[in-house]
N, C-alpha and C positions, 0 to 999 in steps of 0.2 A: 120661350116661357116669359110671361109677365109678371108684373105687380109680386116680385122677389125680391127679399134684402135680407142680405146675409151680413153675419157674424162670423169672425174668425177669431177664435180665442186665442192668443197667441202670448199671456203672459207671466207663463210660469218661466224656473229657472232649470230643473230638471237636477234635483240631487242626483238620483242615481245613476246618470250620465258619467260622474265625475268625472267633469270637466269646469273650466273659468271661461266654456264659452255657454250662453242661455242656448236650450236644447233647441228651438227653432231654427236659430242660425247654424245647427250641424247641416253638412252639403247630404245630398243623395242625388249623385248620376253630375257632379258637376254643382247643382243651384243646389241655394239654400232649404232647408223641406218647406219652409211657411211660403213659397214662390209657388206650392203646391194647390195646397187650398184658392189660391189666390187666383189657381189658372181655370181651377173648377168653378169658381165663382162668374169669370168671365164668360167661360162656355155656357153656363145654362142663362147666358144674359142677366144678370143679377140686375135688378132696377140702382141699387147701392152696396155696396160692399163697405166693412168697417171692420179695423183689425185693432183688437183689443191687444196692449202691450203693455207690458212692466217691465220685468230685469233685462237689462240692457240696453233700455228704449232706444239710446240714440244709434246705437249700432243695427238695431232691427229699422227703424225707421231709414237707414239708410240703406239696407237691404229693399225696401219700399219705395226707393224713389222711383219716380216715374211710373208707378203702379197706381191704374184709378182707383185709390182706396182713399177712406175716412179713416183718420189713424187719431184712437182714445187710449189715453195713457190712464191706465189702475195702478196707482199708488201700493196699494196693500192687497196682497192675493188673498183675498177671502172665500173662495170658492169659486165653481163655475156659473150662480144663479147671479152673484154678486159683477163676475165679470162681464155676463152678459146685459146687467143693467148698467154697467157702466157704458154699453155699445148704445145703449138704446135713445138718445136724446139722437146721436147720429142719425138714425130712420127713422125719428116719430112721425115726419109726413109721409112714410111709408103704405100705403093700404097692402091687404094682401095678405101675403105669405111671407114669413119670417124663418130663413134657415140658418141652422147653428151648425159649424164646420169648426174642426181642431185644427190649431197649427201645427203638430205632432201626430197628424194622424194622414200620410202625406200619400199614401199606395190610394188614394178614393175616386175615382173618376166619375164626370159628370153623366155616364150613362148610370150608374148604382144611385147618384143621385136625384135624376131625370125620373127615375124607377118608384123611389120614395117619395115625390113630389106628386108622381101619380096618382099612387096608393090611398098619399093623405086627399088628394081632391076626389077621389071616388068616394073613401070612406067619410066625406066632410068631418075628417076629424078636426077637433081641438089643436089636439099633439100628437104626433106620428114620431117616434122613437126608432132609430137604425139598431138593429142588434143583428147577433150571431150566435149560433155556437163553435164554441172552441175546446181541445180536449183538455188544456191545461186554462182555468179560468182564474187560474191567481192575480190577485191585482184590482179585477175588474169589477162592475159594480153588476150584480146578478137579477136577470129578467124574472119575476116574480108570476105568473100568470094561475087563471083561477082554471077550475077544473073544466069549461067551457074552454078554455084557449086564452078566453081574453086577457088584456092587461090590467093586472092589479095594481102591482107597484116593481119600483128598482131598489133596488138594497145594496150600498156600497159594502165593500170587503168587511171593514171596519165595525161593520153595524150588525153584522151578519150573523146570525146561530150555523152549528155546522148542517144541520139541514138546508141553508137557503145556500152554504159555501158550495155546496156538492153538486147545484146547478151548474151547468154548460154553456147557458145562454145568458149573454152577457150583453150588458151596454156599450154601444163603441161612442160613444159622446157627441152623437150627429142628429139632431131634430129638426123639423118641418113643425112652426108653429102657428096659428091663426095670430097674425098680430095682433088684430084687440085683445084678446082670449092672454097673451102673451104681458102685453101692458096692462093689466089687470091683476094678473097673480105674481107678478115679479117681486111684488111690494109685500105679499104674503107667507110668500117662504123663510124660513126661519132655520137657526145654526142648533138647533138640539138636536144633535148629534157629535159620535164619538169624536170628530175631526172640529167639531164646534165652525162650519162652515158653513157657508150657502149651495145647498146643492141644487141644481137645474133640477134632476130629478125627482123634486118633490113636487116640480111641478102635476107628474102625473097621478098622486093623492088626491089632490086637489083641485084636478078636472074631474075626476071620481067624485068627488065629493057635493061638486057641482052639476052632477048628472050631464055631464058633456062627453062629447066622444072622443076618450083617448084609446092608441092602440099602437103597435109595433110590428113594423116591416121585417120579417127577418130575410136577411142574405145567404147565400153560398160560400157569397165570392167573400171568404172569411181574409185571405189576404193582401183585400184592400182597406181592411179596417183596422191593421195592425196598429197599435200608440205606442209609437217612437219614446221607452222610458230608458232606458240601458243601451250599450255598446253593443250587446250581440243583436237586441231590437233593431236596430243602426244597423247592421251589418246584415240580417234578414231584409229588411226591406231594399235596402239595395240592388241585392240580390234578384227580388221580385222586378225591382224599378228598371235593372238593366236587362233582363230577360223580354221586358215589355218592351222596351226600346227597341232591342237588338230584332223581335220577333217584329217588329213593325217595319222594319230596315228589310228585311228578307220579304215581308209579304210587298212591300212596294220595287222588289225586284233585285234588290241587294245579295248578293250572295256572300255569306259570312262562312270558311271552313272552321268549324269548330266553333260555335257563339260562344260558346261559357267561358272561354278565356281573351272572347275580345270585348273591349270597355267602350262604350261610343256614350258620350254625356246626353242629357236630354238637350234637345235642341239642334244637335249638328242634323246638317241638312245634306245627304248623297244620293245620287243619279241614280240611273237605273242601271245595270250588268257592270257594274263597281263590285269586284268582286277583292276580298279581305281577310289574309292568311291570320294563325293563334297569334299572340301574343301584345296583338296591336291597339294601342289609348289613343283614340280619339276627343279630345276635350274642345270645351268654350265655345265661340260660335266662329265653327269650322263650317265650311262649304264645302263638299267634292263633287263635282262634274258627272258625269257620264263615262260609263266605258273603262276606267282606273280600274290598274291595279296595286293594291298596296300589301306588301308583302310582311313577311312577320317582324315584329318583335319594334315596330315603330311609334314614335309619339307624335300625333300630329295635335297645335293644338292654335284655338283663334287664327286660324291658315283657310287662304280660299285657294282651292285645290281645283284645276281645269280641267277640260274632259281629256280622255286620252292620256294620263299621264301614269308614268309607271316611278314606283317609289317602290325601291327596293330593300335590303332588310336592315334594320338598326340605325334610324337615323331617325333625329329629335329635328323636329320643323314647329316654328315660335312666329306666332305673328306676321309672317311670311304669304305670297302669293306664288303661284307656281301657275305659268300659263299652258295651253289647250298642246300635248303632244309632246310635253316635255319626262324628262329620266333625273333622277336623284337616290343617290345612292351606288353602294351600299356604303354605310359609316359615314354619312353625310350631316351635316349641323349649319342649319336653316336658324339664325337666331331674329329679334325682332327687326323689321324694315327691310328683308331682303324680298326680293320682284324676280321674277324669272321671266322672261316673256317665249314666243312658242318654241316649240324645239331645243330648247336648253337642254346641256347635257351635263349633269352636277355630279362629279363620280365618288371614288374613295375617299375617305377621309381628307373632305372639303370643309372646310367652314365659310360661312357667309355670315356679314353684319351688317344692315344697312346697306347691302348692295346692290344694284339693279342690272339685272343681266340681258341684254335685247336679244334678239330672238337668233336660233339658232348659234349661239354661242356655246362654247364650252371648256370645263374645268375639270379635267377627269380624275386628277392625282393631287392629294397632298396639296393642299394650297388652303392658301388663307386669304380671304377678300374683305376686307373692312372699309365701310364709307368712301364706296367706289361705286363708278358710273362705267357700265363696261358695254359700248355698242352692238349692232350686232355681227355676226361671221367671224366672232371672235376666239383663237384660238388659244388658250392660256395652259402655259409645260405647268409640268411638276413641281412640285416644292416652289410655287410662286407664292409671295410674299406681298401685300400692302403694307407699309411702317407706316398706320396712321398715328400713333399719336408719340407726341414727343416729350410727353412727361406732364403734361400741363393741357394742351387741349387735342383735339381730334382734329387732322386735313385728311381734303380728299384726294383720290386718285380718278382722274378720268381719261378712259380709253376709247378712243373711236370706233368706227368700223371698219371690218377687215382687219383687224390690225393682228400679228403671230406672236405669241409671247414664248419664247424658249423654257427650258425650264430653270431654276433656281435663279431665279429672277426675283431682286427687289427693288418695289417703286417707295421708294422714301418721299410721299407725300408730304406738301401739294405738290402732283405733279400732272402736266396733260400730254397725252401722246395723240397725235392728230391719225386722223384716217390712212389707214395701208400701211402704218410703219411696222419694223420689221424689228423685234427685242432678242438681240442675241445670246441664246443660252449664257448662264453663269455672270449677269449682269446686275448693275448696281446704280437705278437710274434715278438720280436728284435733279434733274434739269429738265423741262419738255421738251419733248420730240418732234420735229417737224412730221407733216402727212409725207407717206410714203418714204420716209426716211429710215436706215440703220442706225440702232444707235447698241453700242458694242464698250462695255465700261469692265475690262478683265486687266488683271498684270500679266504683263508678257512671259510666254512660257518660254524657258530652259529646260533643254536637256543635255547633261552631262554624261556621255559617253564615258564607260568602263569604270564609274564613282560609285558603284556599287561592291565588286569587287574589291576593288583598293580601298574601300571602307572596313571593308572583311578584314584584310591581309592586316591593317594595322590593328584592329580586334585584337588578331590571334599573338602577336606580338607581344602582349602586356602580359 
């Protein structure tokens, strides 16, 4: 689509939120919702996009970096007629079509708006207004039409006799405008009314009045228009947000047991026959491979996951990479900078920090690796230990290839163990290790013959 420039209202603070964050910056599926509008604007090729802001600017603008937007800071929320002339010096060399999108209204996909865009260049309207109906229309500003169908007018809650409240059909704050048509009446709407603001909506009076053609799309798809104003609103759309996700993940080949208790953010990208036990959160921008399976009750999250690899139940993976045919898990903790490369084998209650594991290596019990460089064919016991840090800063441990680590083993970093050496169970290594070397750091054991006994015998004596 051409010759489009969109508006994204995006600056109110959201009382009934109550919250001290502005209602835009609440997350759904992971991103922030104004990253919403923002992706819709993109896909139907927007010639401009400009996102109107007030309470919080700098936090929302920083939510916006990197996003091709015009960003117009509204001093004083005066309404939505008001905020949209504040967008507009942003597109004046605009020709065309001019669409008005919410920052709180985040369920809207460029096909419902592709649909509107339609509608309005069949009907050469003026103003083409998104509506619905809905069973509960409290809130919303109510679609007025005359006994022909057509549009008369929109009537906010406020303004409203209980005859016009009792309508179903409602405005969802989304217009398709001609921009001349657009720059021309902006200047003419006026705040008489209850809320003493500028409302967009009067622009459609006043195409009326001007004998131009206004008129109103209505939709189905009632919950893509939901406006994000309250916590349960929040908590609905999510709802909707991750259903959509999760059912896109399945139709590209994904097999989810049970979707409704697994959480995949927008944006994470999974292979195909990746299949995904209940209770599993997937966040940030995660990658998984082909062929994985990942089992319940796990958090994977900013993690590029390779194909082939099985991740088993209860284990948080942070930042982390995991290469093509590797195992992690169960009760494993992947924290940030740890590398797996293929065939790793990361077992029970493992932790990893910062650590890179070469290929074919493994850790299957009880161990803790911190800012460690561990080759690969490497075998590492139980209860093995990195002491990296010593109260002040962070050393590393680095182990070669090949090398057998017994178990209850600590490397009191820095320390290097060269290729093939050999760490004898219940060791305590502060010194590097030659390649191919033993290195065996235990006090000599004693045993005392019949001191058990005669420990007794003097017991009973007392």
């Amino acid at each position: 689509m051409n010759n489009i420039a969109t508006i994204i209202l995006a600056a109110g603070f959201g009382k009934r939120m109550k919250s001290r964050v502005a209602k835009v910056l609440h997350p759904i599926a992971g991103i922030p919702m104004i990253l919403y509008p923002v992706k819709v604007a993109e896909e139907i090729s927007s010639e401009r996009t400009v996102v109107v802001i007030g309470h919080q600017a700098d936090k929302v603008r920083d939510v916006l970096s990197g996003k091709d937007v015009d960003i117009v800071h509204q001093a004083e929320q005066k309404g939505t007629a008001d905020a949209v002339k504040a967008g507009m010096d942003a597109i004046s060399g605009c020709k065309g079509m001019s669409l008005i999108l919410c920052g709180d209204v985040p369920l809207i996909t460029s096909e419902t708006i592709s649909d509107l865009i339609a509608a309005h260049e069949k009907e050469h309207a003026s103003v083409m207004v998104l509506t619905t109906c809905v069973e509960d229309p409290s809130g919303y500003g109510r679609v007025v039409r005359n006994s022909d169908g057509s549009l008369l007018r929109i009537v906010e809650e406020r303004d409203a006799d209980n005859e016009i409240r009792a309508i179903k059909e409602v405005n969802t704050g989304i217009y398709v405008f001609d921009s001349g048509f657009l720059s021309d009446i902006i200047y003419e709407i006026r705040s008489e009314n209850a809320q003493k603001e500028f409302y967009l909506t009067d622009s459609i009076e006043i195409g009326i009045k001007k004998g131009l053609r206004v008129s109103a799309y209505k939709t189905g798809k009632t919950e893509e228009v939901i406006g994000i104003n309250s916590r349960i609103e929040l908590a609905r759309a999510e709802e909707f947000m991750r259903r959509r996700i999760n059912n896109g993940h399945m139709l590209n080949g994904v097999t989810l047991i049970n979707p409704e208790i697994i959480y995949i953010d927008m944006g994470v990208s999974i292979g195909q026959d990746v299949t995904i036990y209940p209770g599993t959160i997937i966040q940030g921008d995660t990658t998984i491979g082909e062929s994985c399976t990942i089992y319940s009750n796990n958090r994977i999250a900013d993690s590029r996951i390779g194909s082939g690899v099985t991740i088993k139940d209860s284990c948080v993976i942070e930042g982390s990479a995991i290469g093509d045919g590797s195992q992690v898990g169960p009760f494993a903790h992947l924290r940030p900078g740890s590398i797996l490369g293929k065939n790793v084998r990361i077992g029970n209650y493992v932790e990893l920090k910062k650590a890179v594991v070469g290929d074919g290596s493994k850790a299957n019990h009880l161990t803790y690796l911190g800012d460690a460089e561990i080759g690969s064919g490497v075998n590492i016991g139980a209860g093995t230990i990195t002491c990296n840090y010593d109260g002040w800063e962070k050393h590393k441990t680095i182990i070669g290839d090949n090398v057998f680590v017994g178990s209850d083993v600590q490397f009191v970093a820095p320390v290097k163990i060269g290729d093939g050496a050999f760490i004898a169970a219940g060791s305590t290594v502060t010194k590097d290790v030659p390649p191919g070397a033993l290195a065996i750091s235990r006090a000599k054991q004693e045993n005392r013959e019949g001191w058990v006994e005669q420990r007794r015998k003097k017991k009973s004596r007392k």
